[in-house]
N, C-alpha and C positions, 0 to 999 in steps of 0.2 A: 135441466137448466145447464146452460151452456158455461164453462169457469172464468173468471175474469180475466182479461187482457192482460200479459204482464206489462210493465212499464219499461220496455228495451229500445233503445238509442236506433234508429235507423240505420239501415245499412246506406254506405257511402258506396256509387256508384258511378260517381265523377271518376277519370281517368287522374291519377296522380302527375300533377306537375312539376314534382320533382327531378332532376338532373345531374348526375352525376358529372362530379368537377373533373374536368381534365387537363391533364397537367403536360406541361411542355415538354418534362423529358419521358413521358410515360413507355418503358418502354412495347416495342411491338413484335409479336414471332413472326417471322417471314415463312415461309410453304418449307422449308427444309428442318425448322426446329418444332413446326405443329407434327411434323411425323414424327415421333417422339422415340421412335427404333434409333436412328440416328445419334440423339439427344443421350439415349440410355448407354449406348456405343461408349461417347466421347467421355461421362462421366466414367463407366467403369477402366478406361483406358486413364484417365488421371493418376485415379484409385490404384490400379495395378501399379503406373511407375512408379510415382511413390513408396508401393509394397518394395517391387523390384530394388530399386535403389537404396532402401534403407539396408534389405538384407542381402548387398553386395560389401555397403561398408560393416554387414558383422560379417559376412565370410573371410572379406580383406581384413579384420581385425583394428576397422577404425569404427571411432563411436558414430552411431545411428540412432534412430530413433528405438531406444532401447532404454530398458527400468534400470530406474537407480535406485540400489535396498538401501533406502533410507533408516537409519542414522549412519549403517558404516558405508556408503555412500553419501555423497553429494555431489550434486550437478554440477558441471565442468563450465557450463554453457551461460551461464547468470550474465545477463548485460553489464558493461563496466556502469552505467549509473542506473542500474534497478534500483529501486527505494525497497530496501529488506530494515532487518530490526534497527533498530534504534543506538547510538552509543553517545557516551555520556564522558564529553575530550575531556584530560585531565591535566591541571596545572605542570609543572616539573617536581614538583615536590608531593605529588599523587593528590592534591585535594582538587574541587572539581573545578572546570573554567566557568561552570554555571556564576550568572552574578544575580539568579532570584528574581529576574526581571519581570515574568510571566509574560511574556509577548509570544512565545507557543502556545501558550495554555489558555491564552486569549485568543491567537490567530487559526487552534483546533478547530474543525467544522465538525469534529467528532463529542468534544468535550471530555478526550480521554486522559487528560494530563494533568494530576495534579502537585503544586509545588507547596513548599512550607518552607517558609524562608528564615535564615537563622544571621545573627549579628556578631561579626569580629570586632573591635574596636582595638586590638591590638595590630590586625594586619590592615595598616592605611592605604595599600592601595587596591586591595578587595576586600570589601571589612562585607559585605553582602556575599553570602551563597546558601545552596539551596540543603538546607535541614532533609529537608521529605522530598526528593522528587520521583515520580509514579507513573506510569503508563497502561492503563489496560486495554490490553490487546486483543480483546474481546469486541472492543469498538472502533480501534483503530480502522482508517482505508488506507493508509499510507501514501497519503498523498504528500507528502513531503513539505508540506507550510510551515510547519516548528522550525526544518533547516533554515527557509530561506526568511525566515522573521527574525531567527536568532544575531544579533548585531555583536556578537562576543565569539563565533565560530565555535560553538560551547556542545552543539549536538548534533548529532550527522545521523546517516541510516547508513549501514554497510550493504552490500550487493545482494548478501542472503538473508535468511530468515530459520534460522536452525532451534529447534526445539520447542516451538510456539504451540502448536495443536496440543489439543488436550481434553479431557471430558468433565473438567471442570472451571467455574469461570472467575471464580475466585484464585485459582494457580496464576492465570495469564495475567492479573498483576504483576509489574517489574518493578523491582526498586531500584534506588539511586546505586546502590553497593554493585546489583547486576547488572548494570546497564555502564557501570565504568568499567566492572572486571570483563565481561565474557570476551572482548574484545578490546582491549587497552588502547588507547595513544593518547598521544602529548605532543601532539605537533599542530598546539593550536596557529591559529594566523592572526591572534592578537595574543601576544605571552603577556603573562604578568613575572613578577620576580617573585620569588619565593616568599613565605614566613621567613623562615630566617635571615634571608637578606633585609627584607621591609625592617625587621627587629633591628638589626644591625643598625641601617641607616639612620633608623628612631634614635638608636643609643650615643 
């Protein structure tokens, strides 16, 4: 007794009418880059000068493409508007230009900002600023949206990025206190007057 048929799908023996899409710029090798001796040539000849040229400016004693022992090194070379850590601008009398607004920590694509906002009602012309503010750099992209939301010129990012890596993720936490000291300034581009002047004026 012969065993029963299985139940299996036909085989397709139509020719597929599928078509691959072509595109306008695709590009095309012309008879000198399918020889691929050529092709192999011109890449290691790249490769070389590069080599060559870097290790002319270390024999001439100027920087090349050469290691920076980071921490007592850093890079010389940091674009003037690289987006690096975070700073947190400080009034003239050291308290912060933050006014608690949260329009970073709203405008984060990261979600990594958070603020705790505290009440002066003695200083009348910032009686708002930030109690808690936080950044974990563990989710940060640095894409610089907090700068350009911020309407008080209150946080900025410096060029570099010194001391962030780590092997845990609860360190890369920054707080308010870090993020004003590691790098100082008070050259906001909207000042306020001091506590003790606002007091004075009140008096």
């Amino acid at each position: 007794m012969k065993p029963a048929a299985m139940n299996t799908p036909p085989r397709v023996t139509a020719a597929s009418t599928f078509e691959r899409r072509q595109y306008w710029n695709e590009p095309r090798m012309n008879g000198w880059e399918n020889f691929y001796l050529f092709e192999i040539l011109r890449g290691l000849s790249i490769t070389g000068g590069v080599f060559l040229r870097n290790m002319w400016k270390w024999v001439t004693g100027r920087k090349g493409a050469l290691t920076t022992y980071y921490p007592e090194e850093m890079r010389s070379d940091y674009a003037k508007h690289n987006r690096g850590r975070h700073v947190l601008v400080q009034r003239a009398d050291g308290s912060p230009q933050c006014v608690a607004c949260n329009l970073c920590a709203t405008v984060c694509p990261a979600r990594c900002i958070e603020i705790e906002a505290a009440f002066d009602p003695t200083d009348a012309a910032h009686p708002k600023s930030p109690l808690e503010f936080t950044i974990d750099y563990s989710r940060c992209i640095f894409c610089g949206m907090c700068v350009e939301a911020c309407p008080e010129d209150a946080i900025r990012m410096a060029p570099w990025t010194p001391s962030l890596p780590g092997y845990d993720r609860d360190a890369m936490w920054q707080s308010r206190e870090t993020l004003m000291s590691w790098y100082p300034q008070r050259d906001a581009a909207k000042p306020y007057p001091t506590r003790a002047a606002t007091k004075a004026d009140a008096a």
